[in-house]
C-alpha positions in Angstrom: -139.0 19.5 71.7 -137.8 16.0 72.9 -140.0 13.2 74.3 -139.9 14.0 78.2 -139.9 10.0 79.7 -141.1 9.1 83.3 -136.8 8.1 84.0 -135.0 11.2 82.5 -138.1 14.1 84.1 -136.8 12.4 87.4 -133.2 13.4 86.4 -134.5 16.9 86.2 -133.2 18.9 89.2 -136.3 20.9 91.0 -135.2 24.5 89.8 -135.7 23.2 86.5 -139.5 23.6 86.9 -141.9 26.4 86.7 -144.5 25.0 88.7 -144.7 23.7 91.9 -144.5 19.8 92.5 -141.9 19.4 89.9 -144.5 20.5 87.3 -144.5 22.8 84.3 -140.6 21.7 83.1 -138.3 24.6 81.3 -134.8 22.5 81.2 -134.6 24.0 77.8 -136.2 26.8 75.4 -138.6 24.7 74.1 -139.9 22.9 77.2 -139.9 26.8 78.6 -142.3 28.0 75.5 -144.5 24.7 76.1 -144.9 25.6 79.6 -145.8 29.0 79.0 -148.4 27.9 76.6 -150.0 25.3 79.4 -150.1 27.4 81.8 -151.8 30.2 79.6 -154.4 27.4 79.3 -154.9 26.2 82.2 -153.3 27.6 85.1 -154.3 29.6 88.2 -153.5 33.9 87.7 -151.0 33.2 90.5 -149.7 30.3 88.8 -149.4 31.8 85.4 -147.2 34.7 87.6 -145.2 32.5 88.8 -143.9 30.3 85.7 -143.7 33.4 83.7 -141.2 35.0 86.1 -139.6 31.8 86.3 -138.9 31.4 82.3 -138.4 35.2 82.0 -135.5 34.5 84.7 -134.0 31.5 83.0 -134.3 32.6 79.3 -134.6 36.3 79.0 -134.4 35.7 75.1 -137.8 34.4 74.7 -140.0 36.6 73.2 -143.6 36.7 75.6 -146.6 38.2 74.0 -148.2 38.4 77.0 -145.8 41.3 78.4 -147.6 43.6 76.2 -145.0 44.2 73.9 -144.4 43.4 70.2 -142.1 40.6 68.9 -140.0 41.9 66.4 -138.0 38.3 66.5 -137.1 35.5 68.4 -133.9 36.3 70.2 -132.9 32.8 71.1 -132.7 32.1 67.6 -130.4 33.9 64.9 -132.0 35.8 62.5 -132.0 34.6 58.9 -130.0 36.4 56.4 -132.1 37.7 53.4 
């Protein structure tokens, strides 16, 4: 994951967040996994709803845990050949 800085999170377009007031970023895959894993912490039921949905949305290849289902692999990654 790259260094977020004060100058390029204001390049950031809104819909690139999860949260509201520009918070919980998910410009890329591993922004999106970080903000899953804050918002697991520390967030609100409604807000854990709504940054889920949003990274669900944007990146349907991330493997979530918290669906209830088993990860088998990560599906935005290619599988290593044996």
């Amino acid at each position: 994951m790259s260094r977020l800085t004060a100058s390029s999170r204001k390049k950031i377009p809104t819909k690139n967040f999860g949260g509201p007031d520009r918070s919980y970023p998910i410009e890329d895959a591993s922004h999106a996994r970080n903000a899953l894993a804050r918002v697991s912490q520390f967030g609100t039921p409604a807000l854990k709803a709504k940054v889920r949905a949003k990274v669900k949305a944007k990146y349907p290849g991330i493997a979530m845990k918290m669906y209830g289902g088993e990860v088998a692999h990560r599906a935005d990654r290619p599988r290593r050949k044996k």
